[in-house]
N, C-alpha and C positions, 0 to 999 in steps of 0.2 A: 528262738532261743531267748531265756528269759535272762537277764544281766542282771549283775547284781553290783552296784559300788560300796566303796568303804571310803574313808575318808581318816589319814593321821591327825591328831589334833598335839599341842601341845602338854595334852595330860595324858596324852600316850608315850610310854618313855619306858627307856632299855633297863631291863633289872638282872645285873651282872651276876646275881646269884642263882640266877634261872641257869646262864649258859653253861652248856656241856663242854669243854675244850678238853682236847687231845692230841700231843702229836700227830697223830693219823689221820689224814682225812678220811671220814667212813663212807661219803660217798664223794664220786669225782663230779665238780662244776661244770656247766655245760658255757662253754665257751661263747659267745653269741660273735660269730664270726663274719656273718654278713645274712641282710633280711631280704626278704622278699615282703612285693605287699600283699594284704588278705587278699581282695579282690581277684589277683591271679591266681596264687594256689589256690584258691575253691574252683574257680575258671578248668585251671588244671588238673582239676582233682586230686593235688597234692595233700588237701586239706576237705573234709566234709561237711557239709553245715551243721551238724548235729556233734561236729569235735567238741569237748570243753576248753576253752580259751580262757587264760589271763589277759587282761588286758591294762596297760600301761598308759596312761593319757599326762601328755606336758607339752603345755603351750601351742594347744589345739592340735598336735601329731598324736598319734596311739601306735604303740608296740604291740604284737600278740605275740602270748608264749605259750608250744601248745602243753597244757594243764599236764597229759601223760608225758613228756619230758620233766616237766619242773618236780613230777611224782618222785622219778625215779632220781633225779640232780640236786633237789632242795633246792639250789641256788644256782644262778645265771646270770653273767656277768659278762660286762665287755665295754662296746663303746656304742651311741645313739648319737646320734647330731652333732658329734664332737664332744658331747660328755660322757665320762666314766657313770656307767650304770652297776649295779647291783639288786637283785630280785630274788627276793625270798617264797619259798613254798611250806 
């Protein structure tokens, strides 16, 4: 599987006229309630090697989120190493 990174730089920046806001939430967040690591779910086949992955990297750990969740949640949120995350799709 071929990866791909991206990198935020400082002249990437939130333009409040883009966002869409609505009472409603149109679709429900996917809670990130507790992880598992890669290595086993492939192990267990919980997970395939040909899945699409996000992957999250800070301060040499990585998070994976798998890509058909975040499709259908846009965003994923919770807690990592003791900090509040948030991840957008």
């Amino acid at each position: 599987m071929e990866a791909y990174t991206s990198e935020l730089t400082g002249a990437a920046t939130f333009d409040a006229k883009r966002a869409i806001l609505s009472k409603r939430d149109m679709f429900r967040p996917l809670a990130v309630q507790r992880t598992e690591g890669l290595a086993d779910a492939l192990r267990r086949k919980k997970v395939r090697g040909e899945t699409p992955l996000l992957v999250l990297e800070r301060d040499g750990a990585a998070l994976t989120l798998l890509t058909s969740q975040m499709i259908f949640h846009h965003v994923a949120q919770g807690e990592w190493n003791g900090t509040p995350i948030l991840a957008t799709f």
